[in-house]
C-alpha positions as CSV (number, residue, x, y, z in Angstrom):
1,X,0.0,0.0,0.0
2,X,1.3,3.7,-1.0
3,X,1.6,6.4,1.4
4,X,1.1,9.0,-1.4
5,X,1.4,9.3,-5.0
6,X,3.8,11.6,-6.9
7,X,2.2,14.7,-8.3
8,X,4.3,16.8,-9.3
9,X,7.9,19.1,-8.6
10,X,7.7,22.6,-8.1
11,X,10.5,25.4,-8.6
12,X,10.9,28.3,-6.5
13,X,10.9,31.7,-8.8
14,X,10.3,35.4,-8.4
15,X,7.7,35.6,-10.8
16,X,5.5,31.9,-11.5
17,X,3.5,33.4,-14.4
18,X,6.9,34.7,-16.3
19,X,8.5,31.4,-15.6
20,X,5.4,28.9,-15.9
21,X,5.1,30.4,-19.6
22,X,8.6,29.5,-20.5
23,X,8.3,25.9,-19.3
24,X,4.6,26.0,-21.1
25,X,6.7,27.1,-24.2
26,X,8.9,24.3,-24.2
27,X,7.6,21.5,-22.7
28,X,3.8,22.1,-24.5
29,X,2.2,21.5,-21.0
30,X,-1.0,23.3,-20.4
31,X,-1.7,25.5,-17.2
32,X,-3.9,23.6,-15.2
33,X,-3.8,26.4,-12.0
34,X,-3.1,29.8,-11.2
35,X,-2.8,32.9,-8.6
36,X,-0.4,35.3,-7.6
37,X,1.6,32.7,-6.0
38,X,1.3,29.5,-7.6
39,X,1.3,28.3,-11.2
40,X,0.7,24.2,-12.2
41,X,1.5,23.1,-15.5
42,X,0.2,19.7,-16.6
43,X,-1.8,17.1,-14.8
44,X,-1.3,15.0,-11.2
45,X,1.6,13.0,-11.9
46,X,2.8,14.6,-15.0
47,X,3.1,18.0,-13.9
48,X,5.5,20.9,-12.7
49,X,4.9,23.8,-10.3
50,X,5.9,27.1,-10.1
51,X,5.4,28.7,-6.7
52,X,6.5,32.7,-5.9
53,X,9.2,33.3,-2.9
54,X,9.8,36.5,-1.5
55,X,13.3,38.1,-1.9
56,X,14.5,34.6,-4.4
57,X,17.6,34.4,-5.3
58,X,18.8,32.4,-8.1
59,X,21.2,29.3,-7.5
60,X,24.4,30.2,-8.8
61,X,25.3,27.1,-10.7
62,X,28.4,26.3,-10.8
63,X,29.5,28.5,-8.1
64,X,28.2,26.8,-4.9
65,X,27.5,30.6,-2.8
66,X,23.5,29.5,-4.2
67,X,23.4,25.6,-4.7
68,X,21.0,24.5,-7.2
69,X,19.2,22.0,-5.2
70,X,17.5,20.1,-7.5
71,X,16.9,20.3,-11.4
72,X,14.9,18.8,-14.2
73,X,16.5,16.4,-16.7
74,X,14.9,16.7,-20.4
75,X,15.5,15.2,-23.7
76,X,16.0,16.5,-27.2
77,X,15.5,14.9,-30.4
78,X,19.1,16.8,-31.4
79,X,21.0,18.6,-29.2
80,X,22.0,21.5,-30.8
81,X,18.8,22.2,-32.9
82,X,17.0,21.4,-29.2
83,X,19.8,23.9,-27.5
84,X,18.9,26.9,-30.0
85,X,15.5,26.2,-29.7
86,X,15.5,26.8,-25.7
87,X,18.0,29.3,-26.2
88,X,15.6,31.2,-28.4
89,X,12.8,30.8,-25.7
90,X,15.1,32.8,-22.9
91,X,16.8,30.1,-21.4
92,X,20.6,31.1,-20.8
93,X,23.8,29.1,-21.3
94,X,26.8,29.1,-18.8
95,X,30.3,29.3,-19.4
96,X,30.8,25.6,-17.7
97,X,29.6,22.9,-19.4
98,X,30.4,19.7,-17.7
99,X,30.0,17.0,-20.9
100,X,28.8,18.8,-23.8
101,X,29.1,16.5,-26.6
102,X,26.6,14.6,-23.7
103,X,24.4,17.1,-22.6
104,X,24.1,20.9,-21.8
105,X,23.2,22.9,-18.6
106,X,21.4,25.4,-19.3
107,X,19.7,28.2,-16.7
108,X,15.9,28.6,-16.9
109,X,14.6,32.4,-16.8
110,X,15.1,32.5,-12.8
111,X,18.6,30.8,-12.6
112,X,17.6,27.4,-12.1
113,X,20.2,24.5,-14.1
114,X,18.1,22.5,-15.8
115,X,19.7,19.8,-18.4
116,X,19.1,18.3,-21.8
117,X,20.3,16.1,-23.6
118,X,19.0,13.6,-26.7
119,X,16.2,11.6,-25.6
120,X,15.9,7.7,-26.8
């Protein structure tokens, strides 16, 4: 018997509208909830939070003064198309790039790493 089910993950921002649209924009997921504080992309199970804290600060990936915590894995069908692409959408690209002919870190609109790489 399950305690709980998994629902979804939630990232910590200054602004969950500006960021829930740039996940919206990539991933395709529809908003499913909404408020000042709070935006939920997707369904139970299959979706990702946004939720407003007061005075955020970005991680500062790699520098550890801000460790990034946590962070979302996605794939690509080609990495550099899929890189321009997210690029395009306001996503940032650091200096540091662990494996690059593997994957690429790139920073979300608030700060937070996020990775992708081609997808099976």
């Amino acid at each position: 018997m399950t305690l709980a089910k998994y629902v979804g993950f939630s990232l910590d921002c200054d602004d969950p509208a500006a960021l829930a649209d740039f996940y919206h924009r990539m991933l395709g997921m529809e908003v499913a909830y909404t408020s000042d504080e709070f935006v939920y992309l997707g369904a139970p199970g299959n979706g990702l939070g946004f939720a407003k804290v007061d005075k955020y600060v970005p991680p500062t990936w790699p520098q550890s003064d801000v460790p990034k915590q946590a962070h979302l894995e996605l794939g690509v069908d080609d990495l550099e198309a899929g890189e321009a692409a997210i690029l395009e959408l306001g996503a940032t690209k650091p200096d540091f790039q662990p494996q690059p002919d593997r994957w690429r870190v790139l920073l979300d609109p608030a700060g937070h790493p996020f990775c992708i790489s081609v997808s099976v």
